[in-house]
C-alpha positions as CSV (number, residue, x, y, z in Angstrom):
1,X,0.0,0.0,0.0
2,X,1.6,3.5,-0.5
3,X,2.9,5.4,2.1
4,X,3.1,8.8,0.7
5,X,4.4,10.4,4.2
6,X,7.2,7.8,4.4
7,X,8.0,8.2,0.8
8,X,8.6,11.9,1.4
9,X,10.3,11.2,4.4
10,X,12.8,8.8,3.1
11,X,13.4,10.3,-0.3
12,X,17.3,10.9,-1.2
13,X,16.9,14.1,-3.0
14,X,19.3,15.5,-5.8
15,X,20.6,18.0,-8.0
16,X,18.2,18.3,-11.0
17,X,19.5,16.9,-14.1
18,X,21.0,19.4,-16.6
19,X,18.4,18.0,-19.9
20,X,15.6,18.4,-17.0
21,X,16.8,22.1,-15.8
22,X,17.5,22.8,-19.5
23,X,13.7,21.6,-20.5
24,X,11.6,23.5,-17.4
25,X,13.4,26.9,-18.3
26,X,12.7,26.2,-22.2
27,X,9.0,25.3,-21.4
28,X,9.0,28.8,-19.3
29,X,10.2,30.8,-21.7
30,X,7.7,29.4,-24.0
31,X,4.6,29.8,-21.4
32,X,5.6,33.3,-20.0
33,X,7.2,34.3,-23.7
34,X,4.2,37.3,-24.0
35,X,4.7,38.2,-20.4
36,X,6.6,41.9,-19.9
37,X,10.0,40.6,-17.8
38,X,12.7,43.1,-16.7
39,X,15.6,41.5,-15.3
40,X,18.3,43.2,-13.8
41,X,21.9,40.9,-12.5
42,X,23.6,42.7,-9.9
43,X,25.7,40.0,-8.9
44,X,25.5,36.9,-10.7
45,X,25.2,33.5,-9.0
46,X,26.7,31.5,-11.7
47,X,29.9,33.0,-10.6
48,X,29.5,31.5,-7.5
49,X,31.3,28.4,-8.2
50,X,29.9,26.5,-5.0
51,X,27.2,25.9,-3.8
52,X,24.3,29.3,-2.5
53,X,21.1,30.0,-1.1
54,X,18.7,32.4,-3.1
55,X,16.0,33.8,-1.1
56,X,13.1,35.7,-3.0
57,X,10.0,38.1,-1.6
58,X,7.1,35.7,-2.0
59,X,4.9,37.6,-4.1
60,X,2.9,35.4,-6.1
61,X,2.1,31.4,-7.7
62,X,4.6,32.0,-10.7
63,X,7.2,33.6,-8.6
64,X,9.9,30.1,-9.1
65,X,9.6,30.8,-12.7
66,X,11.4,34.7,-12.6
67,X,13.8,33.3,-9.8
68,X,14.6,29.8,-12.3
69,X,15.0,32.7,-15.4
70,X,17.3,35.1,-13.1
71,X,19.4,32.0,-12.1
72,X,20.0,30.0,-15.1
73,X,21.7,28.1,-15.8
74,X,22.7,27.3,-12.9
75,X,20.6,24.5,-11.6
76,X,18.8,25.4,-8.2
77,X,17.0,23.1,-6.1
78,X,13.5,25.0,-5.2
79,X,11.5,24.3,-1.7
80,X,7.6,23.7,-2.1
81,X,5.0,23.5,1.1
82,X,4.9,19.7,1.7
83,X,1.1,19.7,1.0
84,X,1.8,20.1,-2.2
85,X,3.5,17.2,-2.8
86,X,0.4,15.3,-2.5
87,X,-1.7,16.7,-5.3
88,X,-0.8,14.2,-8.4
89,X,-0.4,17.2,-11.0
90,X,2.3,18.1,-9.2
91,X,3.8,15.2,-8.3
92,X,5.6,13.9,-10.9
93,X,6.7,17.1,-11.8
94,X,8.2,18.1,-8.7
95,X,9.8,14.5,-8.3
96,X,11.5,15.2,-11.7
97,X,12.7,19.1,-11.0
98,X,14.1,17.4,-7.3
99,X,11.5,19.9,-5.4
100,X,12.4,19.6,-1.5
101,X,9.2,19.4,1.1
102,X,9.0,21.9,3.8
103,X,6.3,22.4,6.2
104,X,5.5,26.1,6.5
105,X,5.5,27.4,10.5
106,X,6.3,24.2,12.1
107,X,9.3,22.1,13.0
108,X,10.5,20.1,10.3
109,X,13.0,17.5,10.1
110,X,12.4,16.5,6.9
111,X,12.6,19.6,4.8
112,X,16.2,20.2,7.3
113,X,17.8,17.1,6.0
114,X,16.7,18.0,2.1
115,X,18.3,21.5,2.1
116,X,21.3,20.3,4.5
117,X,21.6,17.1,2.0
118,X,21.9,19.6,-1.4
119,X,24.0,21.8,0.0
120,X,26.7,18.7,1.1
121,X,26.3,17.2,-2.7
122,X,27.3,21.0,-3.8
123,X,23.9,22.4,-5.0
124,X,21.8,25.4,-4.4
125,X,18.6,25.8,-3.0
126,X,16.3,28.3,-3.6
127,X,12.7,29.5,-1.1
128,X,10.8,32.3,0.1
129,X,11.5,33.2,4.4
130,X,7.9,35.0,4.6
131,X,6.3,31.1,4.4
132,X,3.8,31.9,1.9
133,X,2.7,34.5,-1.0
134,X,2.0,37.7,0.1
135,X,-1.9,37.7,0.4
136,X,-2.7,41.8,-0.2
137,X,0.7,42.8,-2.0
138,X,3.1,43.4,0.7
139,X,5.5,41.3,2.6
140,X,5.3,39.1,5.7
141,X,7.3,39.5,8.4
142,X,10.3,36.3,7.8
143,X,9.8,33.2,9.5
144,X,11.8,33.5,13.0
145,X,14.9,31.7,13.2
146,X,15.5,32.1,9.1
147,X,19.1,33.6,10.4
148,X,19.8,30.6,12.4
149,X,19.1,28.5,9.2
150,X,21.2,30.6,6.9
151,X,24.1,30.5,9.3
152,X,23.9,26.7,9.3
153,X,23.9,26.6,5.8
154,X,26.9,28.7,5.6
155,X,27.2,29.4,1.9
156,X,26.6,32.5,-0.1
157,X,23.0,34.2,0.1
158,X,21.6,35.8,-3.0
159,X,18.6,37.9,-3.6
160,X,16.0,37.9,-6.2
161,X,13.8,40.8,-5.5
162,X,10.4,40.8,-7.4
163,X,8.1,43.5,-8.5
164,X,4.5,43.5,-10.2
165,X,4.2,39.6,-9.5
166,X,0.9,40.1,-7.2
167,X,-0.7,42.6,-9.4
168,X,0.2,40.0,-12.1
169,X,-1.8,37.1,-9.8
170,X,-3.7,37.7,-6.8
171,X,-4.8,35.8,-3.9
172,X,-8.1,37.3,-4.4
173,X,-8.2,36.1,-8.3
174,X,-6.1,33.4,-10.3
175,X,-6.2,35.1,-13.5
176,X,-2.6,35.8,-15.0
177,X,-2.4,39.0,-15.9
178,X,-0.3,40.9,-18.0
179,X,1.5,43.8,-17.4
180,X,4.7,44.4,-15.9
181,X,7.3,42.9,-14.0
182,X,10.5,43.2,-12.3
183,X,13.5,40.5,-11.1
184,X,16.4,42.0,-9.5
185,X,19.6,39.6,-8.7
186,X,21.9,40.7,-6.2
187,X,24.2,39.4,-3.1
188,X,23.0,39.9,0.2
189,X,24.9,38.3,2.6
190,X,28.5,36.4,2.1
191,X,29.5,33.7,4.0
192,X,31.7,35.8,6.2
193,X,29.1,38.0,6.8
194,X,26.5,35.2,7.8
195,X,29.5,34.3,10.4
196,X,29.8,38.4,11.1
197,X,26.6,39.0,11.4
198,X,23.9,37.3,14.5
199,X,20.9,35.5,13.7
200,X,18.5,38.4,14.3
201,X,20.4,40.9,12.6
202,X,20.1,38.9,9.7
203,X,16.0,38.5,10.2
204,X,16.5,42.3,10.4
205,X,18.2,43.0,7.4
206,X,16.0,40.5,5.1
207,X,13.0,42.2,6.5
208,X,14.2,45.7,5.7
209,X,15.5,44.4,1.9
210,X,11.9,42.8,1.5
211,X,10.0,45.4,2.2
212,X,7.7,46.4,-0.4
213,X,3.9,47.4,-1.1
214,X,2.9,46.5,-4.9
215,X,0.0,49.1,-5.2
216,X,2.3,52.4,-4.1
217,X,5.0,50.4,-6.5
218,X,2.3,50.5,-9.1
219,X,1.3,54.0,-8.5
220,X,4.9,55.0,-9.4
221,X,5.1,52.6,-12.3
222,X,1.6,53.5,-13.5
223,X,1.3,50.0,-15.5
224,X,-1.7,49.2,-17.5
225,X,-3.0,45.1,-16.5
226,X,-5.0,43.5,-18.7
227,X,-7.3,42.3,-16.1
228,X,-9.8,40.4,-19.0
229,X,-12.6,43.2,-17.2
230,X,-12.2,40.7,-13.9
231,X,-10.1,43.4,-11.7
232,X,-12.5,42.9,-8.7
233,X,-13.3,39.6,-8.8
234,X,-13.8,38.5,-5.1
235,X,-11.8,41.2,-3.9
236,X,-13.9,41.3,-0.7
237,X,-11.9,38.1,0.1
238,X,-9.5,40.8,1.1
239,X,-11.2,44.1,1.5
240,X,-14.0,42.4,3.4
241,X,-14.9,45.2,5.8
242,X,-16.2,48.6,4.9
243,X,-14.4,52.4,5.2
244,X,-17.6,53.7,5.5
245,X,-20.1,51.5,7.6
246,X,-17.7,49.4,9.0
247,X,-19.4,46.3,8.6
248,X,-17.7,42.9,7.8
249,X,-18.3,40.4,4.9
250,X,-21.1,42.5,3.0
251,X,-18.3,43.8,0.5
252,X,-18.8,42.1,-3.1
253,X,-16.2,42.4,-5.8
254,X,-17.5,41.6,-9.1
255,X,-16.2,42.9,-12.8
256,X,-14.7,46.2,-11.9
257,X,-16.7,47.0,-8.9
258,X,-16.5,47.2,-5.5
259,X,-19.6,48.0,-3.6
260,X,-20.9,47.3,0.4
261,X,-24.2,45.8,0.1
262,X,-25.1,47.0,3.3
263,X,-24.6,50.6,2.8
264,X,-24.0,51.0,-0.9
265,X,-20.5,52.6,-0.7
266,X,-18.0,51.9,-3.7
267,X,-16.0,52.2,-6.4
268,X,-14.9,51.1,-9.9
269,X,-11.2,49.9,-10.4
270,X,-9.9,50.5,-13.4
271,X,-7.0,48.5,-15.5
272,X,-4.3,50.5,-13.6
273,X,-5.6,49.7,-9.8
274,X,-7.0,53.1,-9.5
275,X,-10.4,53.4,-7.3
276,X,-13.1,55.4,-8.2
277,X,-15.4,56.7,-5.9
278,X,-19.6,56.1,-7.1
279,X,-19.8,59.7,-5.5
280,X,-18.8,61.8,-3.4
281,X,-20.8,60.6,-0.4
282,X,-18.7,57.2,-1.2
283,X,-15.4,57.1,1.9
284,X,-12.8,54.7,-0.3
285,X,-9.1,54.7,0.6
286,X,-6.2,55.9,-1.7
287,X,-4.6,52.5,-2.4
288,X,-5.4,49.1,-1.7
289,X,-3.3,49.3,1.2
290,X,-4.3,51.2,2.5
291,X,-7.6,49.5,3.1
292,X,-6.1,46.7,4.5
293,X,-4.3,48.5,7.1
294,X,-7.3,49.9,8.2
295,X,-8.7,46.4,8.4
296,X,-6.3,45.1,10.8
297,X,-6.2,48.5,12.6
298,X,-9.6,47.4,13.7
299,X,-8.6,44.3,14.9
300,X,-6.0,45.6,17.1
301,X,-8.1,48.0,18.3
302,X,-11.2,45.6,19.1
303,X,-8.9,42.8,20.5
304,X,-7.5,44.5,22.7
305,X,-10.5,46.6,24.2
306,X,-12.2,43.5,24.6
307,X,-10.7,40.7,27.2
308,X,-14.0,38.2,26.1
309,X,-13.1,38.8,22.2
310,X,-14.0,35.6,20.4
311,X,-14.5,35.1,17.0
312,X,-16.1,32.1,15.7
313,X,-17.4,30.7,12.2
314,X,-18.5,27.6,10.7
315,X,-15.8,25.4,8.7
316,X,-15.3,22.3,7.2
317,X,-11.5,20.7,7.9
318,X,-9.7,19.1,5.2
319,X,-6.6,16.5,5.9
320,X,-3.8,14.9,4.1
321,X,-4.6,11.1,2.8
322,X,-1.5,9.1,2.6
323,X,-2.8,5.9,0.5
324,X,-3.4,8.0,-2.8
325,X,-2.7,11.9,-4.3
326,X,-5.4,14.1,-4.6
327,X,-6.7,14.6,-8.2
328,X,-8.6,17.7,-9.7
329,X,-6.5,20.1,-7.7
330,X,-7.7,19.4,-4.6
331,X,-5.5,19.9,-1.8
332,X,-7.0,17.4,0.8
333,X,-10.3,15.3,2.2
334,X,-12.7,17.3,3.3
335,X,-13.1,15.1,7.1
336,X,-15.2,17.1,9.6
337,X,-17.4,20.4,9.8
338,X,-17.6,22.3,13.1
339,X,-16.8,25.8,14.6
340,X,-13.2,27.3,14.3
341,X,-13.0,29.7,17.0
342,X,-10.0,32.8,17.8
343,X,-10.1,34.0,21.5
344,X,-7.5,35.4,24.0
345,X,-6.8,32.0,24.9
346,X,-5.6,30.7,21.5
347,X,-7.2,29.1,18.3
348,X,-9.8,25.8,18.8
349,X,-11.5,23.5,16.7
350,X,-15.0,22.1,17.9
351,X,-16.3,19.6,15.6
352,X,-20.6,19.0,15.1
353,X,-20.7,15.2,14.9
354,X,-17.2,13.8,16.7
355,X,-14.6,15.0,18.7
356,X,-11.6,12.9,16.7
357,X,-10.3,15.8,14.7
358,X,-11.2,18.6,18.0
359,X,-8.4,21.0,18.7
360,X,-6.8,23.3,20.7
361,X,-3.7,25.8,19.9
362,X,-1.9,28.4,22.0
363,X,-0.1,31.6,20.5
364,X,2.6,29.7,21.5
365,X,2.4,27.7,18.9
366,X,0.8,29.1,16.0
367,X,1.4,32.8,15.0
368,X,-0.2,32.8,11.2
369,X,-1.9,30.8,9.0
370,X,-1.2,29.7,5.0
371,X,-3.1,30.9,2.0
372,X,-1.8,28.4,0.0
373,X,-4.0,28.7,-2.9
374,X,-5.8,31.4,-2.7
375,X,-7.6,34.0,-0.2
376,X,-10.9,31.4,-0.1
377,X,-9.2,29.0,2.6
378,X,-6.4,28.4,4.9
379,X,-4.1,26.3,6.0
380,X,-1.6,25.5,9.1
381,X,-0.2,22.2,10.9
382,X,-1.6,20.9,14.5
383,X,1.0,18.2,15.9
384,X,2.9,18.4,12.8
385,X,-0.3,17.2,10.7
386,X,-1.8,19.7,7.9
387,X,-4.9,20.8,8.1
388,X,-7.5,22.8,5.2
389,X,-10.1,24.8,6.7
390,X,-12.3,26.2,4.6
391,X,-14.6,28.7,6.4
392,X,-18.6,29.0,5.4
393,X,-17.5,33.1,4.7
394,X,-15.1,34.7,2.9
395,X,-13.1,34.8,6.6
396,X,-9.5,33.8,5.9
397,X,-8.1,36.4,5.6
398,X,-9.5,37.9,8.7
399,X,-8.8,35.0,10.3
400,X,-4.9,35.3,9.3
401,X,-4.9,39.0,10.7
402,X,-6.4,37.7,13.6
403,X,-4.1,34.9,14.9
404,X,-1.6,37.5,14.0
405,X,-2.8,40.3,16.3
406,X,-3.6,37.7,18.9
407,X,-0.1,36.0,19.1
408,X,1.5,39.6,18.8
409,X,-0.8,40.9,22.3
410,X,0.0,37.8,24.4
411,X,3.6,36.3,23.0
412,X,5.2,38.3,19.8
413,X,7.8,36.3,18.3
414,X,6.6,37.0,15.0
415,X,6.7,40.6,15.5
416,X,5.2,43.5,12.9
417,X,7.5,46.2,11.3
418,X,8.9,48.6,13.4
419,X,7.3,50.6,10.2
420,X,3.9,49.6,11.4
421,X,4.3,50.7,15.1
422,X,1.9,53.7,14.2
423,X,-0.9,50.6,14.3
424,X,-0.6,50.1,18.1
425,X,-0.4,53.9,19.1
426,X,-4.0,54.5,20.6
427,X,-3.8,57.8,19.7
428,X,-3.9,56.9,16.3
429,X,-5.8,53.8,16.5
430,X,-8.8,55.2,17.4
């Protein structure tokens, strides 16, 4: 019977093979050939004759392709989230590019030993710190203890900085879009200064390289998308609260519109990201941003005015088989429904009709959750085990801004920007 957990487990992962390498950045070329690619090569990491790490700001699905065409041809060993590796259209891809399993926010032996093992045999690896891609166009703070990881590497540490890749496909919408997009190659840390430099100043300096907002970059680039007259398109997965009523989930994105069902307030988006008020009556922020700052502004601000804040809603929980993969790009078995509940006391899991998948995490152990498709679910491990929920409203990414805020107020390891410290001030959280 297969074992698809011990397979992954026990796998002796390689270099890719040169034809292999050679054939995924021809098919690339090929796909992405009408796509409008800058690249810029600072430092080039085929003059690093051993082996590197290249580290890139996660900001979309196609990101592996701009770091694979900034790289080549040097051959670069690329890190996936290990519930990928159970969906059978990826499978035998990845098994043929030598893609290495990692489990996003939790301890993981497995995906160690895969980087530790391509680094000995004299490869490169290649994965995004933040954990996931971005959900609203800027970055996540790193994972903590990337700096630890990078020091144990010891090798060379490259950057591949991306631009336009969110604008070019969404959480919120799959579409690829085309318009304009950037890859910049550069060193950021030598091996001496990984031994120089301590753990958290590196966590420090990759946070202040990665940051980045894609709607104030696209206000300065001023690029036309060809958004195929979809720009809104569940957009109230992610602006899910209205500026001017402040209600929750009766935003609806459809076509190029934005509007709050509950109060009518709204606006048009046009091909350039570019609101546009119904009226003047209408209270719509300058940039997307902007909005979503003003969503988890609330959330500070209600959390921590309220010691009996608890937020509930009805899920269904998905889990990993391990006998088959999962076809028709599912990403696991749907296995109970029940109430997924945030408090002060951590996140839980009541199920309606048995207890056998029930659960209970502090902020001690969970911090964030994964969009790993896109904004419509989420993702995260308990004990080491992933789990899908899939919430009956378009919560997640509430939900994500919510563990956040949560873990931040009662344990703060995986602390905001120091840019952001406006969002705590009460006197301009109000």
């Amino acid at each position: 019977m297969k074992d698809i957990r011990r397979e992954l487990a026990t796998r002796k992962y390689k270099t890719t093979s040169p034809f292999i390498y050679w054939a995924y950045h021809k098919l690339a070329k090929l796909v992405y050939r009408k796509c409008n690619m800058h690249f810029e090569i600072i430092d080039d990491v085929n003059d690093c004759d051993g082996p590197c790490v290249v580290i890139f700001n996660h900001l979309s699905r196609l990101d592996h392709i701009y770091v694979m065409l900034a790289t080549y041809p040097k051959r670069i060993n690329m890190l996936a989230g290990y519930n990928e590796f159970f969906r059978s259209h990826l499978h035998t891809v990845f098994k043929l590019n030598n893609v290495l399993p990692k489990k996003n926010y939790c301890n993981d032996i497995t995906g160690m030993k895969a980087m530790m093992s391509i680094i000995k045999q004299g490869g490169s690896i290649t994965f995004a710190p933040e954990g996931l891609a971005s959900n609203d166009g800027t970055n996540k703070p790193i994972v903590p203890g990337t700096g630890h990881l990078l020091k144990k590497l010891n090798v060379p540490v490259y950057f591949c900085e991306l631009r336009g890749q969110y604008l070019q496909n969404t959480k919120h919408c799959l579409d690829e879009r085309h318009g304009k997009t950037c890859a910049k190659l550069s060193l950021l840390f030598s091996t001496e200064e990984l031994k120089e430099l301590s753990s958290v100043e590196i966590d420090d300096k990759i946070n202040n390289s990665f940051r980045h907002d894609e709607y104030a970059w696209q206000k300065e680039q001023h690029v036309k998308w060809e958004s195929y007259g979809r720009i809104c398109h569940r957009l109230e997965d992610v602006l899910y609260r209205c500026p001017r009523c402040g209600k929750e989930f009766e935003m609806y994105g459809h076509e190029n519109v934005i509007e709050c069902k509950a109060c009518g307030n709204g606006a048009t988006v046009d091909d350039y990201y570019d609101f546009h008020k119904f009226n003047d009556d209408c209270v719509i922020p300058d940039l997307f941003t902007d909005w979503i700052t003003e969503e988890r502004m609330a959330i500070i601000r209600e959390i921590r005015n309220d010691p009996d804040f608890s937020f509930k809603e009805n899920v269904k929980i998905g889990i990993l088989p391990n006998d088959r993969y999962l076809k028709k790009l599912k990403t696991s078995v749907i296995v109970s429904e029940g109430v997924f509940t945030v408090d002060h006391d951590g996140v839980h899991y009541r199920g309606k009709n048995d207890d056998s998948h029930d659960f209970d995490l502090t902020y001690n152990e969970i911090y964030t959750v994964i969009t790993e498709v896109d904004s419509s679910f989420f993702n995260f491990y308990v004990k080491g085990e992933y789990h899908d929920v899939f919430p009956e409203r378009k919560s997640s990414i509430k939900i994500s801004m919510l563990i956040e805020e949560m873990h931040r107020l009662h344990v703060n390891t995986y602390k905001n920007f120091v840019w952001n410290d406006f969002m705590y001030e009460p006197e301009k959280n109000k």
